[in-house]
C-alpha positions in Angstrom: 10.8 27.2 -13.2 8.7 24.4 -11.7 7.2 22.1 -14.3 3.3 22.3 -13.3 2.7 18.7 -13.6 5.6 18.4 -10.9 2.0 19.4 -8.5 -0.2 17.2 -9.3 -1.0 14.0 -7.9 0.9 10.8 -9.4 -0.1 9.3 -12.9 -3.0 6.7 -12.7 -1.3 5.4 -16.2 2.2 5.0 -14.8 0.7 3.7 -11.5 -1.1 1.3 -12.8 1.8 -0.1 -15.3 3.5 -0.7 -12.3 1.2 -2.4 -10.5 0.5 -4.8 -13.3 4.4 -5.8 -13.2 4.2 -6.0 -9.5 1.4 -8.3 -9.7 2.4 -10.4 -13.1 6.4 -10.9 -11.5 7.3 -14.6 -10.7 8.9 -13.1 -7.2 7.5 -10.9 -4.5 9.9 -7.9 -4.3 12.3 -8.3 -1.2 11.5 -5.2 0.5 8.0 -6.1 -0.2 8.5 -9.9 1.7 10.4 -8.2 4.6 7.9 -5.5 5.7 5.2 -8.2 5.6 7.5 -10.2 7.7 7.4 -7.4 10.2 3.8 -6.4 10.1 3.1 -10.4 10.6 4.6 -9.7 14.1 2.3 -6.6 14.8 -0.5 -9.3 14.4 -1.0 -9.7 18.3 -2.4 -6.3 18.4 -5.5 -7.7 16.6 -8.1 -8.4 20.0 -10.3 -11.3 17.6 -9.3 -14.2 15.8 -10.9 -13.3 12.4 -13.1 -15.4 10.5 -12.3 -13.9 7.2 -9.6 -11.9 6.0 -8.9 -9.4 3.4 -5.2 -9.7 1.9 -5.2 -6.6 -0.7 -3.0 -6.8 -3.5 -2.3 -10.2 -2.5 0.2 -11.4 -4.9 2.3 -8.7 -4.8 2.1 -8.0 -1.2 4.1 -11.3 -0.4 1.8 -11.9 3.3 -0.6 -14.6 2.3 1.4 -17.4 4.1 1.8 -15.4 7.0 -1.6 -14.4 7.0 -2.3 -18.3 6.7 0.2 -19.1 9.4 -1.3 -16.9 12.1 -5.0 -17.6 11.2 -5.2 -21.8 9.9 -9.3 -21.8 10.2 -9.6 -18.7 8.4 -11.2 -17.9 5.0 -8.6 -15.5 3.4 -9.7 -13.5 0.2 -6.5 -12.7 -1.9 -8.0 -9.3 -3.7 -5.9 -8.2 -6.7 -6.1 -5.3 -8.9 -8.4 -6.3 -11.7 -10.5 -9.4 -12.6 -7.9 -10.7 -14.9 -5.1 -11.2 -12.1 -7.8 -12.6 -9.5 -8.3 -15.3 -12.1 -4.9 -15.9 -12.3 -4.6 -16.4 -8.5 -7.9 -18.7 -8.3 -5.8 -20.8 -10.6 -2.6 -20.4 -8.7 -4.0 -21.2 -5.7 -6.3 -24.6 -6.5 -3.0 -26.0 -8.5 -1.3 -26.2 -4.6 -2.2 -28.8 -2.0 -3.4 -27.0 0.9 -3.4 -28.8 4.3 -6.6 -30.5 5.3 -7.8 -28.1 8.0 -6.8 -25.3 6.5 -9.2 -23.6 3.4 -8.2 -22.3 0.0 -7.4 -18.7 -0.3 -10.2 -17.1 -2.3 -9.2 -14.5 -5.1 -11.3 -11.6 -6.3 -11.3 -8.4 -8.3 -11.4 -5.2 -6.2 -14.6 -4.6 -7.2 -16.1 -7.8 -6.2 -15.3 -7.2 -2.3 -18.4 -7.3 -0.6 -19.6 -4.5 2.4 -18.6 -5.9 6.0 -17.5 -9.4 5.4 -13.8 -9.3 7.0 -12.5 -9.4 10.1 -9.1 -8.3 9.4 -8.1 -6.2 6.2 -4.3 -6.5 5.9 -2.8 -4.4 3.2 1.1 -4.9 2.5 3.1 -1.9 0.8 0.3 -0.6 -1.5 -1.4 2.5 -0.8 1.3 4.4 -2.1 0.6 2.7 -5.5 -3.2 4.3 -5.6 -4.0 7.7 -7.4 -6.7 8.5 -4.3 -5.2 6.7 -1.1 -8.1 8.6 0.8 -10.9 6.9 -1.9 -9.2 3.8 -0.6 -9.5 3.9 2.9 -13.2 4.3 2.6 -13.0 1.3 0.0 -11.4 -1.0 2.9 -13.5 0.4 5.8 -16.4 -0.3 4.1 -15.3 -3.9 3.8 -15.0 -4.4 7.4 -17.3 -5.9 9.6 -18.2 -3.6 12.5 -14.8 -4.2 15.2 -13.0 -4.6 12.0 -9.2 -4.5 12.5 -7.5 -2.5 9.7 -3.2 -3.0 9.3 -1.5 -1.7 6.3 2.1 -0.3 5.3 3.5 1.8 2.6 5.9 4.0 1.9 6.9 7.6 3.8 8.4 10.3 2.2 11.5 9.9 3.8 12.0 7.2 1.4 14.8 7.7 -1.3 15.8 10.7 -0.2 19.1 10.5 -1.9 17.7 9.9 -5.4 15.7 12.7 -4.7 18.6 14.8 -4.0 20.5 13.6 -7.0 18.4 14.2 -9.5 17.8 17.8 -8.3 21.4 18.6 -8.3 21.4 17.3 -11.9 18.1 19.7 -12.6 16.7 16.3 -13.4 12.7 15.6 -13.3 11.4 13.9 -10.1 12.4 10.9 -10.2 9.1 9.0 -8.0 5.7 10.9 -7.3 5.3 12.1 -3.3 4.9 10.0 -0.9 2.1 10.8 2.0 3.1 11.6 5.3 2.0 9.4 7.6 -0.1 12.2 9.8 -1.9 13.2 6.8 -2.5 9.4 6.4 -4.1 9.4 10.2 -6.4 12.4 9.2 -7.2 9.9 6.4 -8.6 7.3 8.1 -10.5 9.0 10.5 -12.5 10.9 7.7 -13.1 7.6 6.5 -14.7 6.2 9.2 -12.0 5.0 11.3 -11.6 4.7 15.0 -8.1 4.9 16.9 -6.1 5.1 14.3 -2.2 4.5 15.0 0.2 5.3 13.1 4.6 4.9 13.0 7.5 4.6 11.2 11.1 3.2 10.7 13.7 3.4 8.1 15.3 0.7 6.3 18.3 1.1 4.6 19.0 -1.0 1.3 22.5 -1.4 -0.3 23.5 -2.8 -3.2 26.9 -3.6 -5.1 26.5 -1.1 -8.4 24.1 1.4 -9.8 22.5 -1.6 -12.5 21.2 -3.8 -9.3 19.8 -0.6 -7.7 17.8 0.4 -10.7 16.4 -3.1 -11.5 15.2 -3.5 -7.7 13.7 0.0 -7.9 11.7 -0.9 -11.2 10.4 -4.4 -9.6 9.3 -1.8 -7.1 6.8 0.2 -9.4 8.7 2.6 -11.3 8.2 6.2 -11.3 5.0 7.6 -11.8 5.5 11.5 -11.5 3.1 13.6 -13.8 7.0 15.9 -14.5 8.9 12.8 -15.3 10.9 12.3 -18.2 9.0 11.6 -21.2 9.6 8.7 -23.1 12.8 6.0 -23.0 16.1 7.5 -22.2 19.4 7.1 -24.3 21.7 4.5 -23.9 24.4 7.3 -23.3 21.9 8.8 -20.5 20.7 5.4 -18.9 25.5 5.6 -18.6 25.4 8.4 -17.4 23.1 8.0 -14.3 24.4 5.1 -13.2 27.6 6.9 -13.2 25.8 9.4 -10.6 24.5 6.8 -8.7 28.2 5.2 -8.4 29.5 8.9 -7.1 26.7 9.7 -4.9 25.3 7.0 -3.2 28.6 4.7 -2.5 28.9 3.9 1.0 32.6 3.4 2.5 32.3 -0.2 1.8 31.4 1.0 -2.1 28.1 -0.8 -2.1 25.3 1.8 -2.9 22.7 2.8 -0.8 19.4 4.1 -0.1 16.6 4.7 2.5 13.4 3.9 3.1 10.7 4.9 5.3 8.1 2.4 6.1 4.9 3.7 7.8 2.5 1.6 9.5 -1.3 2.6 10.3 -3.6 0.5 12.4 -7.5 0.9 13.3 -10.3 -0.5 14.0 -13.7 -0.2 12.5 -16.6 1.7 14.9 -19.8 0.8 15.4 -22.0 3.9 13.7 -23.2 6.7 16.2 -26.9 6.4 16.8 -28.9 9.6 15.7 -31.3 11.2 17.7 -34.0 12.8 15.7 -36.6 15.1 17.5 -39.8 15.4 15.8 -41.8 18.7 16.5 -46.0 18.4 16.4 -47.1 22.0 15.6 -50.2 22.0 17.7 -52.8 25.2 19.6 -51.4 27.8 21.9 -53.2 28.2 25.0 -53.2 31.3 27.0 -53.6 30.4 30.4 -54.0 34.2 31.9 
């Protein structure tokens, strides 16, 4: 029987607990710092140099010195989750000594982004952390200026695809909550506004050398936030007993463990709005001309 929860969308809770670790760790994650090294290189596709840009999630995104890097004379807005961290990042950021041409990053909550005031709205490896990634889009268009360029990643649902596979041979829960797929993701963004939306993929493959370095990287990666996960902490004697799994399953030939991930990229660009032609009617005599 399939648990009914397993249907549902992820779990804002468990979501957001793993956004606030995300966002409060000392260290970007390493998958997190390599994608934004490779979406830094997609930055030529952008036609403007922007005047202000838009670094969502900042912190935990790991792309605010590339984002620096590629644009010196821009303002860049570091928005994080919730006031509290923005603070944090305000502070962060006036305790470094920034070159003299080149101007602070601003930080601010979500909820303090103003309408059409960026030129570039970079987003690193986090839409797959959101309850309503579709509410988002319309969130991040909205903050574009007209021509805006959008650039994002996150993860596909060819991502861990062997866990997955695991824990369904052991009649275990889910152990992350479904990824989108990455045309469902262009369908997104055009209902929200945008224009010329492309979108790809590739697969990275992660190894490590046992099952207890493999689960701690997965946690620093957001943890699992399936409405049919397990509830509550597992045993000592089951926390054993998957990393023994792990060992069997996912062991390469070298005996490091391994896993995939699929990384989807979507690009856009803001559209001007359609002009409206409204036709106004004067009811008025009839004249019979026979």
């Amino acid at each position: 029987m399939v648990d009914a929860r397993a249907q549902q969308g992820p779990d804002a809770a468990a979501l957001a607990r793993g956004v606030r670790r995300m966002a409060e760790a000392a260290a970007v994650p390493w998958l997190h710092a390599e994608v934004a090294r490779r979406m830094a290189e997609r930055l030529a596709l952008v036609r403007r140099t922007p005047q202000v840009v838009i670094d969502w999630w900042s912190h935990a995104g790991g792309g605010r010195s590339l984002l620096q890097q590629a644009y010196p004379k821009a303002r860049v807005i570091a928005v994080e989750p919730d006031a509290r961290l923005a603070v944090e990042q305000r502070r962060a950021g006036s305790a470094r000594r920034w070159p003299w041409r080149r101007p602070p990053a601003a930080a601010l909550a979500e909820q303090a982004v103003q309408p059409a005031q960026a030129q570039l709205l970079w987003s690193n490896m986090m839409l797959h952390h959101v309850p309503d990634p579709a509410a988002v889009l319309k969130r991040w268009q909205a903050a574009l200026a007209v021509d805006g360029f959008l650039m994002f990643s996150t993860l596909g649902p060819g991502s861990l695809a062997g866990l997955r596979a695991l824990y369904a041979r052991l009649q275990w829960p889910p152990p992350h909550a479904p990824f989108i797929d990455m045309h469902d993701l262009g369908d997104a963004m055009v209902a929200a506004g945008f224009a010329d939306p492309v979108m790809d993929q590739e697969t990275l493959t992660l190894t490590w050398p046992d099952a207890a370095a493999m689960l701690a990287e997965l946690r620093s990666l957001g943890g699992n936030a399936a409405p049919g996960r397990f509830a509550g902490l597992r045993t000592p004697r089951r926390h054993r007993q998957l990393q023994q799994e792990l060992a069997q399953a996912l062991a390469g030939p070298d005996g490091r463990l391994w896993l995939e991930f699929e990384i989807v990229y979507g690009h856009a660009f803001k559209a001007a709005p359609r002009a409206t032609l409204t036709v106004h009617r004067r009811a008025g005599p009839v004249h019979d001309d026979r």
